[in-house]
C-alpha positions as CSV (number, residue, x, y, z in Angstrom):
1,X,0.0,0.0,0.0
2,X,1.8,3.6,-1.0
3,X,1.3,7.0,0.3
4,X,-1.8,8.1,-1.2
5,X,-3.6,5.1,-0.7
6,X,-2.7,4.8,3.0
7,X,-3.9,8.4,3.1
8,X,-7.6,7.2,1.6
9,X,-7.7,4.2,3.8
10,X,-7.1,6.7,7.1
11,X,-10.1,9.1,5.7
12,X,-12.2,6.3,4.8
13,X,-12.0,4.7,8.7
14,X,-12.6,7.7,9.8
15,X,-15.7,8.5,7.3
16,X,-17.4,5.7,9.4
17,X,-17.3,7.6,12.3
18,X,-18.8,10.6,10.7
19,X,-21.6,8.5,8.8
20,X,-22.9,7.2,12.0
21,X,-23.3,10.2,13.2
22,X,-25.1,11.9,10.5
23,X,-27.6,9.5,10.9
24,X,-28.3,9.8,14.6
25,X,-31.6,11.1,15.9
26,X,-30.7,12.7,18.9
27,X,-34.0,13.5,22.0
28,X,-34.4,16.6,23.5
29,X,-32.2,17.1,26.5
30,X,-29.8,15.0,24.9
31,X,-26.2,14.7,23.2
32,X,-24.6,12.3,20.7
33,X,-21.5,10.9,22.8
34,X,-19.4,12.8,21.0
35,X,-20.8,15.8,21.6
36,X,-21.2,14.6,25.4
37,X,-17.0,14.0,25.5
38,X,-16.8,18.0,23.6
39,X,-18.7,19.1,26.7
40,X,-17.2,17.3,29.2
41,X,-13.7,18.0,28.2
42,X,-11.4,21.1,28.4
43,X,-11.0,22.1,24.8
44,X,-8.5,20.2,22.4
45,X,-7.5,18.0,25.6
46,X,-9.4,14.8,24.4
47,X,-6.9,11.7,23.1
48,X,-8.8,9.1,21.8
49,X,-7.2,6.0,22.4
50,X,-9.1,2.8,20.1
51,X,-11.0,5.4,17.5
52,X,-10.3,2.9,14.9
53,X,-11.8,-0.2,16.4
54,X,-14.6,-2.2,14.9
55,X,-16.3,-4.9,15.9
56,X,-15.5,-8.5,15.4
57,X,-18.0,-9.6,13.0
58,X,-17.1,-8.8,9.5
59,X,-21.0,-8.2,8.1
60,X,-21.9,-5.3,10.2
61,X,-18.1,-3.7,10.8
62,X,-18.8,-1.1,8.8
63,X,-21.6,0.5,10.8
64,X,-20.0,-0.2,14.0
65,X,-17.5,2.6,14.8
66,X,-14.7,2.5,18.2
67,X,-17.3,-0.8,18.3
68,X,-19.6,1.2,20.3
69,X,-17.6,2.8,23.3
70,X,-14.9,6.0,23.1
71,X,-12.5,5.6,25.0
72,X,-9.5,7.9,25.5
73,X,-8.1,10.6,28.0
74,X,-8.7,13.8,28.7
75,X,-8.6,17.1,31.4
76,X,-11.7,17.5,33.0
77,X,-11.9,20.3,35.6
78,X,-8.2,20.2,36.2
79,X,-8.2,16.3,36.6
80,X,-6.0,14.4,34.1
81,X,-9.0,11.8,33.1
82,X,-9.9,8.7,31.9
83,X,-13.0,8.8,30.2
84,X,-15.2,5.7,28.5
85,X,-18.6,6.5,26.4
86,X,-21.1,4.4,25.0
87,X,-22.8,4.5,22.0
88,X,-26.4,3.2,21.9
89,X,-26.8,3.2,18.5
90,X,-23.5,1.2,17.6
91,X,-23.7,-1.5,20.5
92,X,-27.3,-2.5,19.5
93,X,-25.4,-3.4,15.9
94,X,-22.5,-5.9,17.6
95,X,-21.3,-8.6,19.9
96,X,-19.5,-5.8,21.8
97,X,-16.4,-8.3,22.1
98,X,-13.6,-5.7,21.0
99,X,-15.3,-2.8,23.0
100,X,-14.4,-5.0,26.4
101,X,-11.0,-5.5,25.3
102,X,-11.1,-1.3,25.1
103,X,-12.6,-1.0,28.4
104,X,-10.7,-3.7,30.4
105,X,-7.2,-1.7,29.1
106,X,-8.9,1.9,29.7
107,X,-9.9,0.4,33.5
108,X,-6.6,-1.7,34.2
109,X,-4.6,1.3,33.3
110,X,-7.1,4.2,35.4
111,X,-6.4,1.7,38.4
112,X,-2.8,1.9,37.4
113,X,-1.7,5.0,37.1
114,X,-4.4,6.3,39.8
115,X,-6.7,8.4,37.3
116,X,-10.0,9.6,38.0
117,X,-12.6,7.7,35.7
118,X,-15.5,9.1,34.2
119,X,-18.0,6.2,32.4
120,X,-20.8,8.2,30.1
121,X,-23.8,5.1,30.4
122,X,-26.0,4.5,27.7
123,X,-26.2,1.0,26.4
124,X,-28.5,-0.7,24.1
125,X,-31.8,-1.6,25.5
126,X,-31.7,-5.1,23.1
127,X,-30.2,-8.1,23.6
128,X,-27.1,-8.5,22.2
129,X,-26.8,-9.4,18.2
130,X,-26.3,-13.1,17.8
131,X,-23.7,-13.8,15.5
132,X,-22.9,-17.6,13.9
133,X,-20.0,-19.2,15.9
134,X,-16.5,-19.0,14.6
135,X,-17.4,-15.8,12.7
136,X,-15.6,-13.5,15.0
137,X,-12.0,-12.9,14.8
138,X,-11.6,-13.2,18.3
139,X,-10.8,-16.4,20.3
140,X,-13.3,-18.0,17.8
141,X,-15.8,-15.3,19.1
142,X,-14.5,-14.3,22.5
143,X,-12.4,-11.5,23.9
144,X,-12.0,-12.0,27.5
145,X,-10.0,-14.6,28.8
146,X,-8.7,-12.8,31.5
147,X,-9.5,-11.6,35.1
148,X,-11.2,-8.4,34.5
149,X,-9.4,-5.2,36.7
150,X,-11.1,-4.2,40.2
151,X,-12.7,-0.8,39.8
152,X,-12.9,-1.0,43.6
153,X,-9.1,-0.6,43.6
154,X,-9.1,2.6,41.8
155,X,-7.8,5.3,44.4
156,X,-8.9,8.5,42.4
157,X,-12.5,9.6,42.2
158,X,-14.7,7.0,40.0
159,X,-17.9,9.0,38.5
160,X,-20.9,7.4,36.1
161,X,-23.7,9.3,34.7
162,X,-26.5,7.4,33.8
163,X,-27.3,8.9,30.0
164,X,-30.1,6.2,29.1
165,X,-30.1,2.1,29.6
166,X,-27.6,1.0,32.2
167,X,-27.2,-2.5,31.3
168,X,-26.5,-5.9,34.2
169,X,-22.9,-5.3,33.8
170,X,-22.6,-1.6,33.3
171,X,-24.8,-1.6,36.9
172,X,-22.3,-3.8,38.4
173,X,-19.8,-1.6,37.4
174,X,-21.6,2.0,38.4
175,X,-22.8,0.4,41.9
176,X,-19.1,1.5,42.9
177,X,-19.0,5.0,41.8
178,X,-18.3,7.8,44.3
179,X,-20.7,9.8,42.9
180,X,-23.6,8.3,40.2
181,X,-25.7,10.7,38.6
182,X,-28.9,10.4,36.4
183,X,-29.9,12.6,33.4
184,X,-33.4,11.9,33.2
185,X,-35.6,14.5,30.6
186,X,-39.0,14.9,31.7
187,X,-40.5,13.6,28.8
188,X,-38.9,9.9,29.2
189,X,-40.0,7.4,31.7
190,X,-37.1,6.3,34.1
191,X,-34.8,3.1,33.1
192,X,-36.0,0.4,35.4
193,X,-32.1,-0.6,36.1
194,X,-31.9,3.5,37.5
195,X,-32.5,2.4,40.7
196,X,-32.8,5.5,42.6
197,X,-31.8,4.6,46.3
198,X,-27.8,3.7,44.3
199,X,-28.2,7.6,42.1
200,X,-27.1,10.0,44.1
201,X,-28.7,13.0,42.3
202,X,-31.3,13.1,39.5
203,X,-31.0,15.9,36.6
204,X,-33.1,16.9,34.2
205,X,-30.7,16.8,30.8
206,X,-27.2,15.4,29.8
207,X,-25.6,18.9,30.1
208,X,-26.9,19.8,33.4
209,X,-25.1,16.2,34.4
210,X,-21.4,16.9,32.8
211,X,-21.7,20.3,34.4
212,X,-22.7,18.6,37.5
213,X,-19.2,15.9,37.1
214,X,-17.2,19.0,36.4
215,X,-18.4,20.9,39.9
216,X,-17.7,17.5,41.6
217,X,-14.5,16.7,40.4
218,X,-13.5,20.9,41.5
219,X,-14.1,19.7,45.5
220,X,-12.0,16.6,45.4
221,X,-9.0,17.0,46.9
222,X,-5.6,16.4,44.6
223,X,-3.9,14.3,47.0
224,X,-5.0,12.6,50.3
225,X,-1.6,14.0,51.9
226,X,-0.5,17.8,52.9
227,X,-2.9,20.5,54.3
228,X,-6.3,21.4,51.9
229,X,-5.8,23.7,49.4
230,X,-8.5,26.8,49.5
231,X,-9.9,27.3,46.1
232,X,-9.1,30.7,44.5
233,X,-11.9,33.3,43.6
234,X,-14.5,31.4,45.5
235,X,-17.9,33.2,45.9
236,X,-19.2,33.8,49.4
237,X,-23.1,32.0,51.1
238,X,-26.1,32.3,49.7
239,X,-27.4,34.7,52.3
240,X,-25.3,35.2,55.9
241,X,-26.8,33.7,58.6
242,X,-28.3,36.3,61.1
243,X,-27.2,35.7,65.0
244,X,-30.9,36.1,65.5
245,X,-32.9,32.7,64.2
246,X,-36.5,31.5,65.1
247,X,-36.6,27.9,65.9
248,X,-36.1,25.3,64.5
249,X,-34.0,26.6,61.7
250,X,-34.2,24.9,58.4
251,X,-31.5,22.8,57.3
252,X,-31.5,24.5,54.1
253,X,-31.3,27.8,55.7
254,X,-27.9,26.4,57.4
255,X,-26.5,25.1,54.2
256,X,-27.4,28.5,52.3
257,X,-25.5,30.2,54.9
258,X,-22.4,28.2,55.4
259,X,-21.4,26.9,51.5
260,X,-20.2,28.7,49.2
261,X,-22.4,30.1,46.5
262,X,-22.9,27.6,43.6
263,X,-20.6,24.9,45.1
264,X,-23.3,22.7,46.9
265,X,-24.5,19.3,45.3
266,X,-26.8,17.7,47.5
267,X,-27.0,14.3,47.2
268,X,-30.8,12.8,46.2
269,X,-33.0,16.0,47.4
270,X,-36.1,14.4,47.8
271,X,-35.7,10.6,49.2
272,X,-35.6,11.1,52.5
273,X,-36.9,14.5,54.5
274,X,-34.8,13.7,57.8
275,X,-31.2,14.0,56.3
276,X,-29.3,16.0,53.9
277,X,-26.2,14.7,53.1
278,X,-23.8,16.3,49.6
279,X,-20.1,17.7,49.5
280,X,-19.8,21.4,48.9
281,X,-16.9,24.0,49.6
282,X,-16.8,26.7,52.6
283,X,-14.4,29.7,52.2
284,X,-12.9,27.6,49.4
285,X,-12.0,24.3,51.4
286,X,-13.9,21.4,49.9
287,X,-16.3,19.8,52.9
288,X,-18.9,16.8,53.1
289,X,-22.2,17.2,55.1
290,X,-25.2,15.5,57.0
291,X,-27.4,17.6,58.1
292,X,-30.9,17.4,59.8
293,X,-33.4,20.1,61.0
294,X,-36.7,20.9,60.0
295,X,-40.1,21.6,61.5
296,X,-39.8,19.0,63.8
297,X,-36.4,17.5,65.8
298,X,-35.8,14.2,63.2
299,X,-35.5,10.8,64.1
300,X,-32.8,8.7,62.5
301,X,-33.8,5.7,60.9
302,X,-32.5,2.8,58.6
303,X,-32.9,5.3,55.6
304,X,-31.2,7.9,57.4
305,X,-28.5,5.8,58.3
306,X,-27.6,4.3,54.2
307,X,-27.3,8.0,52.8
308,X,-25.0,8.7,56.0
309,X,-22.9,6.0,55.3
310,X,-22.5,7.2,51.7
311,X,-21.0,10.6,52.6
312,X,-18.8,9.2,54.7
313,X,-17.6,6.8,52.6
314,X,-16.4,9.7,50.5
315,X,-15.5,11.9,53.2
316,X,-13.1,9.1,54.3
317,X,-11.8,8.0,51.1
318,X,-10.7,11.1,50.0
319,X,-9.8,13.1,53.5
320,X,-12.6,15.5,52.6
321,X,-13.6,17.2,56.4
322,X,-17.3,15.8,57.4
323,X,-19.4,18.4,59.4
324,X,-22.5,17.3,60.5
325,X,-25.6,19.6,61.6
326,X,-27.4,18.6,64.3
327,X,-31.1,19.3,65.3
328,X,-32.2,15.7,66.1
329,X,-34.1,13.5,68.6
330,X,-32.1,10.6,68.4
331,X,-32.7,6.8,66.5
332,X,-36.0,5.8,65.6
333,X,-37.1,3.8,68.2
334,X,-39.1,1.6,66.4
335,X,-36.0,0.8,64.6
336,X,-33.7,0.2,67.3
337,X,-34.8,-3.2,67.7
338,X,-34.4,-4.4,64.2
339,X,-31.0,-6.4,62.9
340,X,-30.8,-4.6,59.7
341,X,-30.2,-1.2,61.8
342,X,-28.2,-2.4,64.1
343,X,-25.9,-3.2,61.4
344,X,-26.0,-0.4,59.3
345,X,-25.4,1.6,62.8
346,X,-22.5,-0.6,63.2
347,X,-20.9,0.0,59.7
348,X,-21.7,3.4,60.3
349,X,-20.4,3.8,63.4
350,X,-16.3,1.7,62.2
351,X,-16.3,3.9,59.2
352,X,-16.6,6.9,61.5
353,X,-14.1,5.4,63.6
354,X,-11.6,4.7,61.2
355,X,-11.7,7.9,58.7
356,X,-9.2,9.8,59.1
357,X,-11.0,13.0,57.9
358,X,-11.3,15.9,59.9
359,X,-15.1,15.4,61.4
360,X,-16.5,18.6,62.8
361,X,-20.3,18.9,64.0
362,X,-22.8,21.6,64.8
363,X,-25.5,21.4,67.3
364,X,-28.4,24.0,65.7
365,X,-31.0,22.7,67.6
366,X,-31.6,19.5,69.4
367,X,-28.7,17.3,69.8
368,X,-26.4,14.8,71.4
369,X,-22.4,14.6,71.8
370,X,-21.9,11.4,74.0
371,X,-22.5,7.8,73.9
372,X,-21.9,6.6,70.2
373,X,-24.7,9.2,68.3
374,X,-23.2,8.9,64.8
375,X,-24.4,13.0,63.8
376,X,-21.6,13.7,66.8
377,X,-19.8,11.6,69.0
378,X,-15.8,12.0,71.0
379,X,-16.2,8.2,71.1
380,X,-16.2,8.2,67.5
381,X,-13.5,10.7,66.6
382,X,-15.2,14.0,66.2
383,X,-12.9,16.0,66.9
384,X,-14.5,19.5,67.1
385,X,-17.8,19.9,68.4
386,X,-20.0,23.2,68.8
387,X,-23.5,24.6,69.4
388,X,-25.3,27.7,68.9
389,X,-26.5,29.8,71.8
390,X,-30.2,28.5,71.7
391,X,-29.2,24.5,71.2
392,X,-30.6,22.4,73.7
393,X,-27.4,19.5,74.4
394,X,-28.9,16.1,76.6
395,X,-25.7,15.2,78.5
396,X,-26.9,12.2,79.2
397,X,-24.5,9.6,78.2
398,X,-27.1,6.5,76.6
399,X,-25.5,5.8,73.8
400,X,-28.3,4.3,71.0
401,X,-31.4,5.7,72.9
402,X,-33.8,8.5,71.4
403,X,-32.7,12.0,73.6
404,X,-35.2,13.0,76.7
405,X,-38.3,14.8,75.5
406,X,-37.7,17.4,77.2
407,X,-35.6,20.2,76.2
408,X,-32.7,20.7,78.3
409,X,-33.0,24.3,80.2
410,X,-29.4,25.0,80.2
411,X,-29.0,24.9,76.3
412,X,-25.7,24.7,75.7
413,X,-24.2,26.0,78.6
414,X,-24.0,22.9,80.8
415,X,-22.5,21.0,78.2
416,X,-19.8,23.5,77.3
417,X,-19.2,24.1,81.0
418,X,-18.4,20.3,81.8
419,X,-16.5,19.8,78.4
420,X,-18.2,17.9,76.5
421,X,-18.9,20.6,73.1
422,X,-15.6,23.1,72.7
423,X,-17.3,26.3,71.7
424,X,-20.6,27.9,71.4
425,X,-20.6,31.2,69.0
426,X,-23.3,32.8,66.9
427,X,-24.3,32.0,63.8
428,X,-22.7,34.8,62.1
429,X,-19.7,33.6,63.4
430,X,-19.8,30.2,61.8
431,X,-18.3,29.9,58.8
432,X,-15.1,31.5,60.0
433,X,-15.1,29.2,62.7
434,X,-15.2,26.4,60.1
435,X,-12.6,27.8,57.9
436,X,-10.3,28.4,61.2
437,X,-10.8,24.7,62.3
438,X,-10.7,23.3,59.2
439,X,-7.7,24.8,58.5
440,X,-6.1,23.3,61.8
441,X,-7.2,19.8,61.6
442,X,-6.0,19.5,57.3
443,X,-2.6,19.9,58.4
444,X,-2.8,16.1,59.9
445,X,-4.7,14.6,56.6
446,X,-1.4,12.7,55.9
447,X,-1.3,10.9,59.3
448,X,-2.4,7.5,59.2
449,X,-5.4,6.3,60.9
450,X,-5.8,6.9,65.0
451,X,-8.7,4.0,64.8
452,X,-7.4,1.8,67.0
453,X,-5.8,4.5,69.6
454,X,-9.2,6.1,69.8
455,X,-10.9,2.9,70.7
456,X,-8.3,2.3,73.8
457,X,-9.4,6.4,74.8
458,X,-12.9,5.4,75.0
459,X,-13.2,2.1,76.1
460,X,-15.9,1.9,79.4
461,X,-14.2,-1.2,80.7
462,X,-10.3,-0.9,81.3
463,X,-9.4,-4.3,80.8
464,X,-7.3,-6.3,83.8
465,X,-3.7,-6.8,83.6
């Protein structure tokens, strides 16, 4: 083959590519997944890596460009990514055989070289093309031979975004996401694999999603070592929180007043009204929150608990500070008694244990410090703990019992005054009290776990010797 027709091969392949697209019907509040990688991307900084790639079966591999996933790198927010998207309209047309090769590499070398991974989902809702045996030219039809590379072991953020049909395996593989979003138009029913207690937050178009990745990615930390990094020309709250506030105060009031403007993603608004739990970023340092307070003190419950879990899990792996906001009876006592709460408390209550994050909490309202209460606990590691002039703090120590009815009429005073909180200040005064303390407690994010010298601190029973 000489120059010129080497040249007209290469514009041929890549010809394909642009006659597949041509012929795409695209919804409203939707992107071809090219245009979805254009968007996602910083410009010019995509590298395909497999453009070229057909599929196995000879009869269709002209229709079936990259085989029906792109896959390449690229900068996303900052992040030197990884990035794999899926093409409905090609994967309904093959076995999908060399597109696994093209995602076990893309996988195997994210885990590798520790590089955040973003999967765009939108697989065929068909089965898969059946094909007569022996016709691929793969293994006689098969590409994986191999044990396929843990996503679990991936030690940089891992995001999925849920464009359309999340197939078994795809949903095996998003289940471990740190942060799994759903663009969901209004005028298309939900994907029955979209299970909504594993997406953490429901959008209404694929734009609003990538924008959504992009924010996300900005508030994860670079490295889990050294002191956090504030984040330049951040914006300040939504509205600053007046020292004078009728009870009981909104959570979302709180939140408004203590993020920074445009940085909060809360996680799954409307499943549960007792807890708010979402990362955000307060004077610039990146922070993960549960929050509760409302018209009425809340009640933790098995719900409660699961969405807790998740933010922590994030919190943790990445050394993100947790601050929790307190206005809060206690566990739902019907609960208590149940084996599937006591071990989600449990879990719970070792992951708190063993983060090494900086774990801050706020009593607004009701609230509870001692025993092991997982919204703010010393026997757990929280290691700054404060109230509001008008919190009422039960200091009695019963760990996993719903608080006394009645509100305490010392507020916070007899708790601060016996040690148990370290500060009450205003509410205008909190965010800078955050920021201070936050400040203070990142310079130790490099220090290994203190799990098991914080369990010998607050042990009841000193053991014999």
């Amino acid at each position: 083959m000489d120059n010129d027709q080497a040249a007209a091969r290469l514009d041929e392949e890549w010809n394909v590519i642009e006659k597949v697209d041509s012929q795409r019907v695209v919804a409203t509040g939707r992107l071809s997944p090219r245009q979805r990688i254009a968007a996602l991307c910083e410009p010019d900084s995509f590298f395909e890596i497999g453009a070229l790639t057909r599929t196995q079966q000879s009869m269709v591999m002209e229709s079936t460009p990259a085989d029906g996933v792109i896959t390449g790198y690229a900068k996303v927010a900052g992040w030197q990514v990884a990035i794999a998207c899926e093409d409905p309209v090609v994967l309904a047309r093959t076995d999908r055989q060399v597109a696994a090769n093209k995602m076990t590499r893309l996988v195997a070398n994210a885990v590798f070289r520790n590089m955040p991974f973003i999967y765009l989902v939108d697989g065929a809702a068909g089965p898969v093309p059946q094909f007569a045996a022996g016709e691929g030219g793969l293994f006689g039809g098969l590409s994986r031979q191999d044990p396929q590379p843990d996503i679990c072991a991936l030690q940089a953020p891992f995001i999925s975004i849920l464009m359309g049909h999340c197939g078994l395996e795809s949903a095996a593989m998003t289940a471990h996401s740190d942060m799994l979003i759903a663009a969901q138009p209004e005028a298309e029913s939900p994907e029955p694999c979209s299970d909504q207690n594993q997406v953490d937050v429901w959008v209404g178009n694929d734009l609003a999603a990538i924008e959504l990745t992009k924010r996300f990615l900005s508030l994860i930390p670079r490295s889990l070592s050294g002191p956090l990094r504030e984040s330049e020309g951040y914006e300040g709250p939504e509205a600053k929180l007046p020292d004078q506030l009728s009870k009981p105060v909104p959570r979302r009031v709180v939140l408004q007043g203590l993020m920074d403007r445009g940085s909060l993603i809360e996680f799954d608004p409307g499943s549960d009204a007792t807890l708010s739990t979402g990362i955000a970023s307060s004077s610039g340092y990146p922070i993960a929150f549960a929050a509760t307070g409302g018209q009425e003190p809340a009640v933790l419950g098995i719900s409660a608990l699961r969405r807790m879990s998740r933010i922590v899990r994030l919190s943790r792996r990445f050394r993100v500070p947790l601050l929790t906001m307190q206005d809060c009876a206690g566990y739902e006592q019907q609960a208590l008694s149940g084996a599937d709460f006591l071990r989600e408390l449990s879990a719970l209550m070792g992951a708190l244990r063993s983060s090494p994050a900086p774990k801050l909490s706020l009593v607004t309202g009701r609230g509870h410090v001692l025993g092991n209460f997982v919204l703010g606990s010393r026997r757990l590691g929280f290691d700054y703990i404060a109230a509001w002039p008008f919190a009422d703090i039960d200091t009695s120590d019963i760990p996993g019992e719903q608080l006394n009815g009645a509100a305490s009429a010392d507020g916070p005073w007899l708790a601060a005054g016996i040690g148990i909180i370290d500060d009450v200040f205003a509410p205008s005064e909190t965010r800078d009290r955050l920021r201070r303390m936050i400040e203070i407690l990142s310079l130790s994010r490099s220090l290994p776990s203190l799990e098991a010298s914080r369990k010998n601190r607050y042990v009841d029973d000193v053991p014999s010797v």
